[in-house]
N, C-alpha and C positions, 0 to 999 in steps of 0.2 A: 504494500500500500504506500500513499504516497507517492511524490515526486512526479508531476504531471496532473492530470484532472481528475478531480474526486471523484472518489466510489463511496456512494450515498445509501444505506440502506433505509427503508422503514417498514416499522414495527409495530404494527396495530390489529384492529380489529376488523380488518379487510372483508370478510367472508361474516360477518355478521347478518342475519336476514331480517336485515331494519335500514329504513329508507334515509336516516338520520345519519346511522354509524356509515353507510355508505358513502354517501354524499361526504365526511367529516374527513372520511381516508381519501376520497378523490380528489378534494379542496386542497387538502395539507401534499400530497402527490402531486398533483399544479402547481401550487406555492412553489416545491421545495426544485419541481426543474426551470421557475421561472432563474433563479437566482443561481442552481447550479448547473445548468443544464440538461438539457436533456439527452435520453442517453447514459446520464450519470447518477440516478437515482431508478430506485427499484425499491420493492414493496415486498417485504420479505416473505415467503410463502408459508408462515408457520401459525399452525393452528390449535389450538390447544384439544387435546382429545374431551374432554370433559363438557367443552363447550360445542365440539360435534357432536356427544350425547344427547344432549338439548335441544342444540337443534332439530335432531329428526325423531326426539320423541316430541315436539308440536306439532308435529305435521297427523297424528293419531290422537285423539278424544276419549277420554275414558265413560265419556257419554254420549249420547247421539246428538248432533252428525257424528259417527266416529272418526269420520276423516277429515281433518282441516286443509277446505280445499281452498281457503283466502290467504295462507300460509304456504301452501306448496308454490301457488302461483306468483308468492312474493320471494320466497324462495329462487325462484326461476327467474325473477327478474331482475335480480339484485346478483344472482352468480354470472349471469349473462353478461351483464355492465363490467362487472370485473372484470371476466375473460376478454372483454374484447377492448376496456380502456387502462389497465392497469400492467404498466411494465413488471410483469411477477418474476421471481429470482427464479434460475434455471431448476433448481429443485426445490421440492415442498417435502414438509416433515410436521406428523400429527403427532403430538404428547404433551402429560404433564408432566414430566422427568425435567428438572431443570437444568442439568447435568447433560440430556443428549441436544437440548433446545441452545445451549452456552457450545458446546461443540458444532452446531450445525450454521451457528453465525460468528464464531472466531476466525481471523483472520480474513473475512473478505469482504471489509469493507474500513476506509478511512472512516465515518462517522456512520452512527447508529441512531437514528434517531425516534424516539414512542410517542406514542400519541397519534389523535388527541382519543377519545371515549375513558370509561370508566375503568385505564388500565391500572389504578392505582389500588385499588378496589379491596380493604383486605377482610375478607367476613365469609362465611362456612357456607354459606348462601348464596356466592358468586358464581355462574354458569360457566367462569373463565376459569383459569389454573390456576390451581391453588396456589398461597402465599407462602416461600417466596419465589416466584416464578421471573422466566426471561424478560417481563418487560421493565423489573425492576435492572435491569443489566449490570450482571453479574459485574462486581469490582477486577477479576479476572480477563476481561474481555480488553484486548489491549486498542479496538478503535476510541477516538471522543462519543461521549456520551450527550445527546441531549435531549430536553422532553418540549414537547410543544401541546401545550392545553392540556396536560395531562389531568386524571380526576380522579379522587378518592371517594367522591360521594357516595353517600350514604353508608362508608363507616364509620361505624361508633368506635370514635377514636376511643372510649373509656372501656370498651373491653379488647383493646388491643393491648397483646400481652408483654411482659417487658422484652422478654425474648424476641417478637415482633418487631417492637421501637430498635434493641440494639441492631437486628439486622437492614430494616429498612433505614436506619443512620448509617448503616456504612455501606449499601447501597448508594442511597443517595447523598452522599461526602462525594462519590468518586466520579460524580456530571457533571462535566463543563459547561454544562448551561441549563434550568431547570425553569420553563414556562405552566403555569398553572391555571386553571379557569375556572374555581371558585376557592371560597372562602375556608371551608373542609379540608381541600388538599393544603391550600398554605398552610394552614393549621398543624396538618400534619407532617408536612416539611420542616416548620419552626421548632417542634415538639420535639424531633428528633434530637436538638442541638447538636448536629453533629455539618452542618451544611451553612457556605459562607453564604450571607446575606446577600453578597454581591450577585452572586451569579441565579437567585431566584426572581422571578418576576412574574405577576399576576397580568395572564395573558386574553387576547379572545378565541373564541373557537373557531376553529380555521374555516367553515363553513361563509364568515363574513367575508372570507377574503376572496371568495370564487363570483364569478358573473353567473346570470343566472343563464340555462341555456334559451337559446331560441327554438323556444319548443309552445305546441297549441293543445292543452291537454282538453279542449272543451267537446271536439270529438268523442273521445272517451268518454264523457258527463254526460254527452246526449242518450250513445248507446246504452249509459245503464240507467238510461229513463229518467235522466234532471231536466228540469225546464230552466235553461240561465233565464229566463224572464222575470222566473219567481226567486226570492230569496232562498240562499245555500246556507246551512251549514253546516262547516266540515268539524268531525268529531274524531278524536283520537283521546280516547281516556281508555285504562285498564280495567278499574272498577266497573265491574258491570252492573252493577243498584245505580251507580253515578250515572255511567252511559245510559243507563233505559231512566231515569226520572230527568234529567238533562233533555233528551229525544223528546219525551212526551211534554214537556214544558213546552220546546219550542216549535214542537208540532202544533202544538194549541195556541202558537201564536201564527201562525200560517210558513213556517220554516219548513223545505226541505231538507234533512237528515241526513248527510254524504257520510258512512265511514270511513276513515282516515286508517283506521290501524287495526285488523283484524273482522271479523265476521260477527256478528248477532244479527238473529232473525227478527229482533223488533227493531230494528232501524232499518229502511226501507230502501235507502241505497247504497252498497258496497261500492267503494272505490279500491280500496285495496287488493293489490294485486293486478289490477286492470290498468293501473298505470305504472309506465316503466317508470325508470328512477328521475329520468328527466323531467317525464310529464311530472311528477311526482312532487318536484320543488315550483312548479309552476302552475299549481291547479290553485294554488291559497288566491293567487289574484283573479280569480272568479268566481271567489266565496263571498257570501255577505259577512260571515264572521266566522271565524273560526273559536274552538274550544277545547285546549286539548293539556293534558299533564305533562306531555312529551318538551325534552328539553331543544330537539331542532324543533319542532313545531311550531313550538315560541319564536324560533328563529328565521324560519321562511315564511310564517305569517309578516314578522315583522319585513323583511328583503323583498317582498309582496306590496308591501303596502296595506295587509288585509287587514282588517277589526280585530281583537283578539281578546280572550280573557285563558290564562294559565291556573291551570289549578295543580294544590298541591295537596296532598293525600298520604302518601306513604305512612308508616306508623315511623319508618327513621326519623323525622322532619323534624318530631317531637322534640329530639335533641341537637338540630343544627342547622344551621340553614339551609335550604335547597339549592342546587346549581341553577334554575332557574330564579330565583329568588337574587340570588347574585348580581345574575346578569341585569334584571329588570330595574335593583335601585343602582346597579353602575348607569344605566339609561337614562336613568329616570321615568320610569314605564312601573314603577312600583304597583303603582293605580290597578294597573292589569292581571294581578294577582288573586286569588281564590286560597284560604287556607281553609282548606275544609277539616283538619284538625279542630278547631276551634267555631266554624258555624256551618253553615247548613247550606244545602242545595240549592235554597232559596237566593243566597247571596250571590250565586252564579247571574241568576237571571237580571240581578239587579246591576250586579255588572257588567251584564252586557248591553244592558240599557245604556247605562252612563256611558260607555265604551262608544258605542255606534251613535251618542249624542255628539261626543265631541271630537270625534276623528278624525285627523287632521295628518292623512295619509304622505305629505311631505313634508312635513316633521320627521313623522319617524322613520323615513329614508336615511335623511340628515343625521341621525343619531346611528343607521344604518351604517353610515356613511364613516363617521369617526370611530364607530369602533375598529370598522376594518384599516384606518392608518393607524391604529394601534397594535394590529396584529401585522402589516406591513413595517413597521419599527421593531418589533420583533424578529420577523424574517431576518431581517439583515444583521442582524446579533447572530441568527442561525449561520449564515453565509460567513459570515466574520469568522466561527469555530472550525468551519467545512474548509475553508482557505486553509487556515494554520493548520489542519490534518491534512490536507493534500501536499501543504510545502513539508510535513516534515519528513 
């Protein structure tokens, strides 16, 4: 390695079948051969076995329907995109063995770099590989290290064990450059005390920093029976008591129901899966409003232009704040929040009254706008570290 043009690897959550984690690796894939070239960055092809298990036991219902057919089809859309936009390293390697994942990315590459999704993740609960896994990179790994947007959220840093903290301190002591994007992971980078102040910095998610493509997802919205005449709204929530009294509210205010993220049969029209990953990021701007937990969702309503309220839910939230949560009072989009810990269903709707009273869809461009020169001011910090490993 070294001496001549860098060799870029990256290290993420590429093969995830979520229209977000896709888009996040693609963005940060763009980003990183604006600056390094292209040609010189590849997307490393490792996937964790545990989070193959996951994946394709959703694709099977342990109730009827038994087969998740809005899943498989997103599934197909989201590997598709891969294969056909993603420079992937000559070989690919499934485990959670940190030991064969550290040999199969030693020596071939000048910089290494993770992120962004939820690689930091450390909890018994995580569909990824277990803690401490490759994308913490190994202090052995002789490339530079760096993270961009990387995220811990939603662990409860208070039952991470001390043995946990010393090894993720000396983990991350050994990054020459560690990008964060919410408040959680700094938290947990600080805690460590083992990591210089300097080289951390609280970053955006690389998804600000991509154009959106030129793509007409409205074809699609016709064929599954939307009327763009009549008001849309797109829904991407988990909870399904939320998702169905959500629906039935704003059915009864004369709202068409688009799903956003998965199948139920009381919402009248699935989108997911029917759109590729493109139409995917570009259907919010022929929404009336959108409603969704989802943390890109948040974020291509906003790159949209669309209406929005975020809700948040999880039982972790209790003790931290949410990565959405983050992002909205760094905007100042606070307003557009939903903590349905603390009240009721009801406050959605009231939200999105207010919401669609005073939306003022180039505004939030503009705030669009600055967050991505802040992940553009970042980049070039990344560029900066990829230099000094290609010279030495």
């Amino acid at each position: 390695m070294g001496q001549g043009s860098p060799k870029v690897g990256q290290l993420t959550y590429h093969r995830a079948v979520n229209m977000g984690a896709t888009w996040q690796a693609y963005a940060l894939l763009q980003a990183l051969e604006s600056v390094c070239g292209e040609g010189n960055v590849e997307t490393i092809d490792y996937r964790s076995a545990r989070g193959e298990r996951y994946e394709r036991a959703r694709i099977l219902n342990t109730r009827p329907p038994f087969y998740n057919h809005a899943f498989m089809l997103s599934l197909l859309q989201t590997r598709r995109f891969v294969g056909a936009r993603f420079p992937l390293s000559a070989d690919s390697l499934t485990t959670d063995s940190l030991e064969a994942a550290r040999r199969f990315v030693d020596q071939k590459y000048d910089a290494i770099l993770v992120g962004s999704d939820q690689i930091w993740l450390i909890s018994p609960e995580t569909p990824g590989p277990p803690f401490p896994n490759i994308f913490w990179l190994d202090p052995r790994l002789s490339c530079r290290k760096i993270a961009f947007a990387a995220s811990a959220n939603l662990t409860d840093l208070e039952a991470v064990s001390a043995e946990q903290w010393a090894r993720a301190g000396e983990c991350l002591a050994a990054f020459d450059l560690i990008g964060v994007r919410d408040d959680v992971t700094l938290e947990l980078v600080e805690r460590t005390g083992r990591v210089d102040p300097g080289v951390v910095h609280k970053v955006p998610d690389p998804t600000f920093l991509a154009d959106l493509p030129a793509v007409d997802p409205r074809p699609v919205m016709e064929r599954r029976g939307i009327d763009l005449r009549r008001p849309v709204l797109g829904l991407s929530v988990a909870d399904k008591r939320i998702r169905r009294e959500v629906t039935a509210a704003f059915r009864a205010r004369g709202f068409q129901v688009a799903n956003l993220a998965g199948w139920d049969w009381k919402i009248p029209y699935t989108l997911t899966g029917h759109l590729d990953v493109e139409e995917w990021a570009c259907v919010y701007r022929y929404l009336t409003l959108t409603i969704t937990d989802r943390f890109h969702g948040t974020i291509f309503a906003m790159k949209n232009g669309c209406p929005f309220v975020t809700v948040d839910h999880f039982r972790q939230y209790r003790r931290h704040k949410s990565k959405t949560a983050t992002l909205l009072e760094e905007v100042g989009l606070a307003g557009h929040r939903v903590d349905l810990l603390r009240t009721g269903i009801e406050s959605i709707v009231e939200r999105a009254d207010a919401v669609l009273e005073d939306w003022d869809p180039e505004a939030c461009l503009e705030k669009v706008e600055k967050v991505r020169q802040r992940g553009i001011d970042f980049l070039e910090r990344v560029a900066q570290v990829v230099r000094e490993a290609a010279a030495a």
